[in-house]
C-alpha positions in Angstrom: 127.9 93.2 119.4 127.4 91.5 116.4 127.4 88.1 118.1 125.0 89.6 120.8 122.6 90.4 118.2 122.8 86.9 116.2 122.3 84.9 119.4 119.5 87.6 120.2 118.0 86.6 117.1 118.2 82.7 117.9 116.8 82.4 121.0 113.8 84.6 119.7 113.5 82.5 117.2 112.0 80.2 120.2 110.8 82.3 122.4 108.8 84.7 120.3 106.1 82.2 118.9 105.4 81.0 122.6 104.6 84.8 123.2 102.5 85.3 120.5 100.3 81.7 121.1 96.3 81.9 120.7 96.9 85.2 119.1 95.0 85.4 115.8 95.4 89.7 114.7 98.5 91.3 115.9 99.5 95.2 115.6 98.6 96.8 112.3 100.6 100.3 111.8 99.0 101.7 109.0 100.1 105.2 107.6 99.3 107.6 104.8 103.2 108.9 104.0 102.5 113.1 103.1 106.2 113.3 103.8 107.8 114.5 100.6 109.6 111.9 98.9 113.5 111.6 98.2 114.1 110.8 95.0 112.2 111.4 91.6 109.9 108.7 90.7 108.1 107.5 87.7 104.1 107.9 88.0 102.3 104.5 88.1 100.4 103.5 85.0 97.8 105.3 83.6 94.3 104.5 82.5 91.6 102.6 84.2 91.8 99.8 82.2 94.8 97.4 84.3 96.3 97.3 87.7 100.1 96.7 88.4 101.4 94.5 91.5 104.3 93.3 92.2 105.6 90.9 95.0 109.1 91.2 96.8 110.9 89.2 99.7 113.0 91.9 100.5 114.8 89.5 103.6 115.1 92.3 106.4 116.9 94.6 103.7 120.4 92.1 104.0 120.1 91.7 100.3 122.3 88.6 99.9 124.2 88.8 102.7 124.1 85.7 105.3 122.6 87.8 107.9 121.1 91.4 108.3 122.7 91.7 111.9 126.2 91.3 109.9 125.6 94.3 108.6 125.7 98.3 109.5 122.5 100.4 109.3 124.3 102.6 106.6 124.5 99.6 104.3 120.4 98.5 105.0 119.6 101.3 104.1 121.8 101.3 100.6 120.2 98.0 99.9 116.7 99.4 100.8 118.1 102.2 98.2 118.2 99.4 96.1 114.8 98.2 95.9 113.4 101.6 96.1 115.2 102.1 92.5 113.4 98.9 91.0 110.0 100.0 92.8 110.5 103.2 91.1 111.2 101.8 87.5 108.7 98.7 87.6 105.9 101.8 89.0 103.7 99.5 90.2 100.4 100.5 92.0 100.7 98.0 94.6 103.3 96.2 96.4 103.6 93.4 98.4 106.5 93.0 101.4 107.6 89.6 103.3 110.4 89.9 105.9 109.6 94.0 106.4 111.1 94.6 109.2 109.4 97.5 111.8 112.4 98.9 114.4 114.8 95.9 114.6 118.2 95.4 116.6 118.8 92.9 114.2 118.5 95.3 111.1 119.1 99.0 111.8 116.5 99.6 114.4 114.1 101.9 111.8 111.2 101.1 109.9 112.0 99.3 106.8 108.2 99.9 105.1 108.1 103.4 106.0 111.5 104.1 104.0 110.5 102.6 101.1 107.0 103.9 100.8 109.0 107.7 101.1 111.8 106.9 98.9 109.5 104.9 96.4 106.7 107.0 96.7 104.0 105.1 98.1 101.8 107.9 99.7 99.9 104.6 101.6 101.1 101.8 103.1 100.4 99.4 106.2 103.1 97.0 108.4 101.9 94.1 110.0 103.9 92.5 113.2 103.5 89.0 113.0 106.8 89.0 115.5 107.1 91.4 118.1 109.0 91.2 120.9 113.0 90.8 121.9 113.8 94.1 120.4 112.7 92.6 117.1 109.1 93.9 114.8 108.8 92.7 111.5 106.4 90.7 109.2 104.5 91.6 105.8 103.2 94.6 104.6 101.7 96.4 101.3 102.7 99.5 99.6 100.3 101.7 98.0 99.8 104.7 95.8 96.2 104.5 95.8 94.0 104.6 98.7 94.6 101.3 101.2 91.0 101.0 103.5 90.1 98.3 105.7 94.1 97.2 106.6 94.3 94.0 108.7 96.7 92.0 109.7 96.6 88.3 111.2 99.3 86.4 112.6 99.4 82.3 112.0 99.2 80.0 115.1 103.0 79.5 116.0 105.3 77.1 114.8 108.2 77.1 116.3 111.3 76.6 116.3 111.0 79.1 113.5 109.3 82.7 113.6 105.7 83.4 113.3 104.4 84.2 109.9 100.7 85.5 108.7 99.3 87.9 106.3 98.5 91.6 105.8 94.9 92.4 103.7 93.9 95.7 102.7 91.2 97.4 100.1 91.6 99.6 97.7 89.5 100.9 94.4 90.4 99.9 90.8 91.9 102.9 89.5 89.9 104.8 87.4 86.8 103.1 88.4 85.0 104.0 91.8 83.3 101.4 94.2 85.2 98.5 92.4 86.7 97.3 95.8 89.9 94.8 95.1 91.5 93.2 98.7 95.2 92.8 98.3 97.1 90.4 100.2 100.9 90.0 102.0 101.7 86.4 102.7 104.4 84.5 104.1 104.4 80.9 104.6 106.5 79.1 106.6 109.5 77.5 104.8 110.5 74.9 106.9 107.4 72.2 106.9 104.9 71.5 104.1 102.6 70.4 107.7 102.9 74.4 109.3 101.8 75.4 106.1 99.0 73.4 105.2 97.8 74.6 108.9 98.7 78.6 107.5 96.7 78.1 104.2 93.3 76.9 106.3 93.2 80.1 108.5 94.0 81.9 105.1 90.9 80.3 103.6 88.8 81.2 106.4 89.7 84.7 106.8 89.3 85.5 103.2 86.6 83.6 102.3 84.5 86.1 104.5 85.3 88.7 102.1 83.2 89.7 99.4 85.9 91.5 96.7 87.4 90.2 93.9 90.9 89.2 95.5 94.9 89.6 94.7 96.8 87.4 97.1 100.7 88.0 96.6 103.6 86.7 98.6 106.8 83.8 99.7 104.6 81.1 99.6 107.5 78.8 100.1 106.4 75.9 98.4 105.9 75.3 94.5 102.8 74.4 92.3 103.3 70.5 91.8 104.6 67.7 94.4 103.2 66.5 97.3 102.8 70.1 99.6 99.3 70.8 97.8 99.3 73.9 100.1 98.8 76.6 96.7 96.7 74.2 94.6 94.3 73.6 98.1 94.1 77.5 98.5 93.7 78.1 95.2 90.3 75.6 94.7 88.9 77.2 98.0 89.4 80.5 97.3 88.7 80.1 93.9 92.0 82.0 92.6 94.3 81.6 89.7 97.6 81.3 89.3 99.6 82.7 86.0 101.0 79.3 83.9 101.7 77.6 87.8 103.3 74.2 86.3 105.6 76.6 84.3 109.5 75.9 84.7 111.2 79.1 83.7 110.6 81.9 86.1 112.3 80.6 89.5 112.0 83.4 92.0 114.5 81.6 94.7 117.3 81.9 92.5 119.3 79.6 95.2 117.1 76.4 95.1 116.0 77.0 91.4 112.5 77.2 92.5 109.4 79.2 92.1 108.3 80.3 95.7 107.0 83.8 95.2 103.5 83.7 93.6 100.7 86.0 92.7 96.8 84.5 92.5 94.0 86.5 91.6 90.1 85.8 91.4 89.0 85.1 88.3 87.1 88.6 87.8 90.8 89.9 87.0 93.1 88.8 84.0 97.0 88.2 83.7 98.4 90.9 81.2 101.5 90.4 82.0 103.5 88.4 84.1 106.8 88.0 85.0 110.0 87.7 87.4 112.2 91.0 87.9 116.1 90.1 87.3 117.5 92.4 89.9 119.3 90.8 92.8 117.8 93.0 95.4 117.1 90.3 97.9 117.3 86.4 97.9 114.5 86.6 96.3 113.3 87.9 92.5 110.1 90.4 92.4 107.2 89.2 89.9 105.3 91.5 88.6 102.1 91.6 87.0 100.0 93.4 85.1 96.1 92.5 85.7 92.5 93.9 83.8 89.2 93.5 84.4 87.6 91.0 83.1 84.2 91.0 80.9 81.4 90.4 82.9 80.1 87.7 80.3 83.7 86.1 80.2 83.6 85.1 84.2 82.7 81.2 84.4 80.3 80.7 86.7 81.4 79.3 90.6 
């Protein structure tokens, strides 16, 4: 069976991005959880004066393992226990999911997103299927505890041989301060060619460059600051967004390769606070986390 599934898995890996070709939004499942939650949780931080966010790979809830069909649903869902615990401890207001997997062969055949936002308490989140199809749904997603409006997701032109990725975008309202609209973003960037994602970050910057709100774009970026892939230094001069010390060298997130793929950029209406890479090996990956304000009108430079 297990074989079955891992060769399943391959030849979707080719097939699914001919599927999805000329596509631009795919299906959006958006959900406010009511359900009561599992497990006592820490409220997220008060005041109206910052915002929390934090960014996770959580690769199909495998955790380190080689492969998520190597493993039984019983133990997904202990490692999704996992990162429920660090969601719960960090109490962040907003998260942002790569490799969230919808109802997979390949991974337990449940919704990943939907467990954590009840066992983390997230009373809002939404799931974007940037691959659907072969018995496999999965993508990038955002949890919430504060209202999530305006959800969309869009798919990237494929690229195969590997899967599709894209980007989920939804609104919400600076706690603590009504009609302050921020749009969060999901993002996974292909890890394979520095060309598929300089092709990604264009159709990011003309999606969001549409949008009027101050912006908090989170995600696997799969590529670093400096080099020659300019993909995150071309999307941050577009889309005028900062990055949080981006030629530093001590917080790799891909503890593997040594290197900093996960990233956080935020308009420069909002302010780092805090900044910095979760140790727990939950995933492949390490979270960041951040801690943002509001910065003084007089204090924004001008475009």
């Amino acid at each position: 069976m297990v074989v079955a599934v891992v060769c399943l898995a391959a030849i979707a890996a080719i097939a699914v991005p001919f599927w999805t070709r000329g596509r631009a939004a795919t299906t959006l499942i958006a959900t406010a959880n009511g359900s009561a939650p599992t497990r006592a949780a820490e409220p997220a931080p008060k005041g109206n004066a910052t915002l929390k966010v934090m960014t996770l790979n959580v690769a199909h809830g495998r955790r380190k393992a080689l492969h998520q069909a190597l493993q039984k649903r019983a133990k997904i869902e202990a490692n999704l226990d996992a990162i429920a615990e660090v969601l719960v401890r960090e109490g962040p207001h907003v998260v942002a999911l790569q490799e969230a997997d919808g109802p997979s062969i390949w991974s337990g055949r449940f919704d990943h997103v939907e467990y954590l936002a009840r066992n983390a308490r997230f009373s809002h989140h939404c799931r974007g299927e940037h691959v659907k199809g072969m018995k496999l749904s999965y993508g990038t997603a955002l949890l919430s505890r504060l209202a999530l409006d305006d959800c969309r997701s869009v798919t990237f032109a494929p690229s195969p041989p590997t899967l599709s990725k894209g980007f989920v975008v939804g609104t919400i309202q600076w706690p603590g301060r009504p009609g302050l609209e921020i749009d969060c973003v999901s993002v996974h960037l292909d890890f394979s060619r520095k060309s598929a994602r300089r092709k990604q970050i264009r159709k990011m910057i003309t999606e969001l460059s549409e949008r009027e709100n101050p912006l908090i774009i989170a995600g696997d970026f799969n590529c670093e600051w400096a080099g020659k892939d300019r993909s995150l230094r071309t999307l941050a001069k577009e889309l005028q967004v900062v990055a949080y010390k981006p030629t530093a060298e001590e917080m790799p997130t891909f503890p593997k390769l040594k290197e900093r793929l996960d990233w956080l950029l935020v308009s420069p209406e909002l302010e780092f606070v805090e900044y910095r890479t979760v140790p727990d090996a939950v995933s492949d990956h390490r979270g960041v986390v951040a801690v943002l304000k509001i910065v003084d009108q007089k204090d924004v430079p001008e475009p």
